[in-house]
N, C-alpha and C positions, 0 to 999 in steps of 0.2 A: 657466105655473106656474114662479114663482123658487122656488130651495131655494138656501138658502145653502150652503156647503162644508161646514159644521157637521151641516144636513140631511141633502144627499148622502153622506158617509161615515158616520152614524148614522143612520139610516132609521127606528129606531122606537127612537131614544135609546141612552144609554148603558149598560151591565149593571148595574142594581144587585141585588143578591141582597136577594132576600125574609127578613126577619125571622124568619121560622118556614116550615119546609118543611109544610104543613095538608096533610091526604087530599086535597083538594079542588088545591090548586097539582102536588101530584105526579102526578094526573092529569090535568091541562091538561101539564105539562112531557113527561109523558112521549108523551101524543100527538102532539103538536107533534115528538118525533122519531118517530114512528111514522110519522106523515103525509109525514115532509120525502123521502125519496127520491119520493114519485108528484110532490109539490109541486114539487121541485128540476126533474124530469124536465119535469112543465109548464111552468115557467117558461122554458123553455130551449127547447120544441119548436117547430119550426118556423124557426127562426132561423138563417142564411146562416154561414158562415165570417168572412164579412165584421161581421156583426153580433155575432158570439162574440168577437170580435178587439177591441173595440170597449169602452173602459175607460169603468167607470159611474162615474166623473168624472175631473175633470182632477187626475193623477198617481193614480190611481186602478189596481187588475188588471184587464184585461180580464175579460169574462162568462165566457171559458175556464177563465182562472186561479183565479176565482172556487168555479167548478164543484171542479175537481179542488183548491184550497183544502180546500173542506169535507170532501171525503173524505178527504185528508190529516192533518186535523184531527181527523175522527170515528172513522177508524180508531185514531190514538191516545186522547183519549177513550177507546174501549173499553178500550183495554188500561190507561189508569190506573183504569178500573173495577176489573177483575178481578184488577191489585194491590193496589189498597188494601182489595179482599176477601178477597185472600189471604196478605198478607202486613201485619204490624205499621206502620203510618205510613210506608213506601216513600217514594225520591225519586224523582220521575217526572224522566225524561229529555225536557226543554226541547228544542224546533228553534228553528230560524231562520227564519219560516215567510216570511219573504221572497224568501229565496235557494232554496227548495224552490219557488215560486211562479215561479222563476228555470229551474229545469232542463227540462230538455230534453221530458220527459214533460208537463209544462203547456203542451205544444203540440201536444199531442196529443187526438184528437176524445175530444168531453166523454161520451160514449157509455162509453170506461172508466172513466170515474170515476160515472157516473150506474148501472152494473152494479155499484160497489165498494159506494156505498150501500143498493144495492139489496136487498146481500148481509149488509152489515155490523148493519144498523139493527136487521134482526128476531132478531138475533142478541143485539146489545144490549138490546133492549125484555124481551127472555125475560129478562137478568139483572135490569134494573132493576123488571121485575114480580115478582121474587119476591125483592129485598133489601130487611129488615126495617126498620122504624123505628130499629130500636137500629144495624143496621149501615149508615145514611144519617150518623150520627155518623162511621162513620170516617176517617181521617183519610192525606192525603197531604202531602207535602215539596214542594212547589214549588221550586227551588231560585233559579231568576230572582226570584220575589218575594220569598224567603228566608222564606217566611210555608205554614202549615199550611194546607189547604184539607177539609171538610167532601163527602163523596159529596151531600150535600143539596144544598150551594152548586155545586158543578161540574152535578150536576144543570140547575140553574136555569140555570148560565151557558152550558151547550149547547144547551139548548132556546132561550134569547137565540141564539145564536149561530143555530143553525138559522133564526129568522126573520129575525136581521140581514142573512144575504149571502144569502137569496131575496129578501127587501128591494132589495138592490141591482141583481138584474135586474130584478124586476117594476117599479121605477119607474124604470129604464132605459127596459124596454120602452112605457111609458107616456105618458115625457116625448118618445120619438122617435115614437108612436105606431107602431109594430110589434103 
C-alpha cells in the first residue's frame, strides 16, 4: 500500500466545512465526537512504547504526541464553545500546537490524555446537544486567521479533526500491520 505524503498527513482529506450545518450533519458531527474517546482508546490499545514512539510519517508526531494533541485540542475546543455561548463574538486564544506537542508532558503515557477525553467529550456533547440552531450561528474571533468563525463550522471542523489524527494511528497500525 503506497500513500503519498499528501495521503499520510490527510488521511481522509482536507476540512472543508459543509455549506449548511442540516439535523442530519449535526448528528453525524456530533457523534463522531461522542464515539472518539472509546475510538481513540482503540486505536491505541495494545501498542508497545516503542510503537506509541513511532511518528505516522516521516517528520510526522509520533502516536503519543498525537494522542495527547487531541486532548490538547479538544480541551480547548470546548472552552471556545462555551465562550462564544457566552459571551458576544470572543477572541479565542490561539497555541502553538507544535511546541505544546514539544513539552515535556507529550511524553508521557497516552493513558492521561485518553482519561482527559474520556472526561472532556461527554461533557461537551451535553453542550452541543442542547445549543440551538440560532446559537450554531454564533460567532468567534480567530485571531491567526484574522477571520470570524461560525459554532456550526468549528462544529464540523472538530469532528474532521477527531477522524483526521485516529486516521493517523489506525493506518499507521495498518501499513506496519500491528
Amino acid at each position: 500500500m503506497n500513500m503519498s505524503a499528501e495521503d499520510l498527513r490527510y488521511p481522509i482529506g482536507k476540512f472543508t466545512a459543509p455549506i449548511e450545518l442540516t439535523k442530519e450533519l449535526r448528528g453525524k458531527f456530533i457523534g463522531t465526537i461522542t464515539r472518539l474517546p472509546h475510538d481513540m482508546r482503540n486505536a491505541v490499545n495494545g501498542l508497545t512504547d516503542e510503537q506509541l514512539d513511532m511518528p505516522y510519517r516521516d517528520g510526522g508526531w509520533s502516536l503519543r504526541q498525537v494522542v495527547h494533541h487531541v486532548a490538547d485540542s479538544h480541551v480547548n475546543a470546548y472552552i471556545r464553545f462555551k465562550l462564544t455561548l457566552t459571551e458576544v463574538n470572543p477572541t479565542i486564544k490561539p497555541y502553538i500546537e507544535q511546541r505544546w506537542a514539544e513539552l515535556p508532558d507529550s511524553k508521557e503515557p497516552v493513558e492521561l490524555s485518553l482519561k482527559i477525553l474520556e472526561a472532556i467529550h461527554p461533557r461537551w456533547v451535553v453542550v452541543l446537544n442542547h445549543i440551538s440552531d440560532e446559537e450554531m450561528k454564533y460567532t468567534f474571533m480567530h485571531p491567526e486567521k484574522n477571520s470570524t468563525m461560525t459554532l456550526a463550522t468549528t462544529l464540523a471542523l472538530y469532528a474532521w479533526h477527531s477522524e483526521h489524527h485516529l486516521n493517523h494511528i489506525l493506518q499507521l497500525r495498518k501499513r506496519m500491520k500491528w
